[in-house]
N, C-alpha and C positions, 0 to 999 in steps of 0.2 A: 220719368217721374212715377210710373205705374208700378215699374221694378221697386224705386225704392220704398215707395209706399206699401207694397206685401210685403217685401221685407222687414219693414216695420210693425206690420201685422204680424207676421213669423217670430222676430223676437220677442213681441209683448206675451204673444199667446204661449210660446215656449219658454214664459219666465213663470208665466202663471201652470204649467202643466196642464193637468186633466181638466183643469176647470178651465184655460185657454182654450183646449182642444174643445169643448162642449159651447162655448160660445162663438168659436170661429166656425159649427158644422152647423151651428142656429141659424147664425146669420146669412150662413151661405146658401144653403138651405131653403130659406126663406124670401127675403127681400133684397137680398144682396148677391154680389158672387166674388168669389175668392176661387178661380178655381187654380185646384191643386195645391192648395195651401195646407187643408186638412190632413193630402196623402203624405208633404213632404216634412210635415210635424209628427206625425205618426211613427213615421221613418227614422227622423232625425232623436227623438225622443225615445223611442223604443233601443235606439242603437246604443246612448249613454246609456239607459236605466233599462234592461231587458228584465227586470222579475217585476216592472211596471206595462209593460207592455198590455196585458189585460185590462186593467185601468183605463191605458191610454185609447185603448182600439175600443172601450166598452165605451166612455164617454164620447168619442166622437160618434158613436152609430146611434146611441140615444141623444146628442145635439142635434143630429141632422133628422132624426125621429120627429123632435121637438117642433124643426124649424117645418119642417114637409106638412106637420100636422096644421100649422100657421096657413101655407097656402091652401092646405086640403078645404080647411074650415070655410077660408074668404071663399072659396071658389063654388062648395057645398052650395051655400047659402045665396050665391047669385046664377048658379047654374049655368046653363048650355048656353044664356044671353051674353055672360061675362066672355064666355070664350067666342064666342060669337062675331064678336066686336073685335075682336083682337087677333083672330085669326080666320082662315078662308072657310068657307062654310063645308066645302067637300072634304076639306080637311077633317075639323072636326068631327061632321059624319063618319067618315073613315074607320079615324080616333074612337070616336064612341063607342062601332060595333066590334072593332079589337077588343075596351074593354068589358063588353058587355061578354063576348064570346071565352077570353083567356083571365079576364078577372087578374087573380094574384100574378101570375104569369109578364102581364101585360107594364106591372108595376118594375118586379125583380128585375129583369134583364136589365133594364134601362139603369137601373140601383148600381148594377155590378160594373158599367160602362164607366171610365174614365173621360175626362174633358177632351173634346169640345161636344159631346154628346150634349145635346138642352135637355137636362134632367128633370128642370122647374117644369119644362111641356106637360112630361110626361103625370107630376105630380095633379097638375092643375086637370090636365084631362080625367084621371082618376076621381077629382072632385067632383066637376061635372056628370061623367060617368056614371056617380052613385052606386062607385066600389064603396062596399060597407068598412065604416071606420077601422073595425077588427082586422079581415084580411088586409085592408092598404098599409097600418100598423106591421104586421105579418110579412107582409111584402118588403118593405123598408128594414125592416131589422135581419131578415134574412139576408136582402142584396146587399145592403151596406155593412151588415157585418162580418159576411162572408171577405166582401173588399178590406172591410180596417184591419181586421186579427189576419187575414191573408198579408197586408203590408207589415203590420207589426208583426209575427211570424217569420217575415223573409229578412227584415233589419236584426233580428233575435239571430237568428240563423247567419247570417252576412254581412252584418257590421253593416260597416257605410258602404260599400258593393252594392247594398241594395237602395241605395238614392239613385247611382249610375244606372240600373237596373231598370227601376222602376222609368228612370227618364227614357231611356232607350227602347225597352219592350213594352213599360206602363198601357198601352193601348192595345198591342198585341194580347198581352196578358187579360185586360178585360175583356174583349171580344173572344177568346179563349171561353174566359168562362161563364160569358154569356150563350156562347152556342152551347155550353155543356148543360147549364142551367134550362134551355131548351131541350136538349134532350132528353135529360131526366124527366123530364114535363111531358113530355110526346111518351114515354115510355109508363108513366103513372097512367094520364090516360088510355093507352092501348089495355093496359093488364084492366083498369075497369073496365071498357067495354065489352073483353073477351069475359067478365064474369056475368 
C-alpha cells in the first residue's frame, strides 16, 4: 500500500515537473516524509529532459529550503523545551554543543546524507540551537544542492544507469561526500588557525 501510494506521488509530481519537484521536497522536508522520492524524480526527470536538469535539481533544493525553514521556524520559537519533550535530554545536550561548536558544518553533512539518515533531527536541533537563519539557509542550499545537481548530473551523464546507481551505491555515495564535506571543513579551519 505504501509502494503504491509514492508511486502515486511520483507520477503526480513527475507530471507537474519543477513545480512537482518543489512541492514534494516542501513537504518532505517539513511535516511529512517521502523519502527518496525527490532523489528518484530528479533522476528520472533529468534523464527524459537533461537541458532541464538545472531547473529540476534548483527547484527541489529550494523546496526542501522552503520546507526545512517550516521546521526551523516552529522549533526557533518553542526552543530547547520543544526538543526536550521529544527527545532524551543527553541527547539534545550533545546535539546542542555540536551545533554550537560546528554551526554550518553541523547542518550540511546531514543535507548531503541520503535516507534513512533523520534529516528532520538534524533540522529541528538547528532550531533549537539558534543556528542563525542565514548560515542554516547556507547550510541547506549547499548540502542539498550539492546532492540534487550531483543526481541530476549523473542521470545527464547516465541516462537511466543512474537510478540503478543511485539504488545500489545511493548511500555509499552520500557518506562519500559527507566525509569529504568534513574534510574540507577540518582543512578551512586548520589554515585559519595557523594565520
Amino acid at each position: 500500500m505504501i509502494a503504491t501510494f509514492l508511486s502515486t506521488i511520483q507520477d503526480w509530481a513527475s507530471g507537474l515537473g519543477g513545480v512537482g519537484l518543489f512541492i514534494i521536497a516542501l513537504l518532505d522536508s517539513s511535516f511529512l516524509s517521502f523519502p527518496q522520492v525527490n532523489d528518484i524524480l530528479i533522476i528520472v526527470l533529468s534523464t527524459k529532459y537533461p537541458a532541464r536538469m538545472p531547473y529540476y535539481a534548483g527547484m527541489t533544493t529550494l523546496g526542501s529550503l522552503v520546507g526545512c525553514f517550516m521546521l526551523y521556524v516552529v522549533v526557533r520559537r518553542g526552543g530547547e523545551s520543544f526538543l526536550r519533550k521529544r527527545l532524551k535530554g543527553r541527547y539534545v545536550d550533545r546535539a546542542l554543543k555540536l551545533y554550537q561548536k560546528y554551526g554550518l558544518l553541523a547542518v550540511v553533512v546531514p543535507a548531503l546524507l541520503p535516507p534513512p539518515v533523520p534529516f528532520k533531527v538534524f533540522v529541528l536541533l538547528a532550531g533549537a540551537g539558534g543556528v542563525s537563519p542565514w548560515r542554516f539557509g547556507a547550510a541547506i542550499v549547499i548540502g542539498r544542492g550539492i546532492r540534487y545537481f550531483g543526481q541530476g548530473y549523473l542521470a545527464v551523464l547516465y541516462g537511466e544507469k543512474a537510478a540503478g546507481f543511485m539504488k545500489e551505491y545511493g548511500a555509499q555515495a552520500g557518506i562519500g561526500l559527507a566525509v569529504l564535506a568534513v574534510v574540507i571543513a577540518g582543512v578551512v579551519v586548520w589554515v585559519r588557525r595557523k594565520r
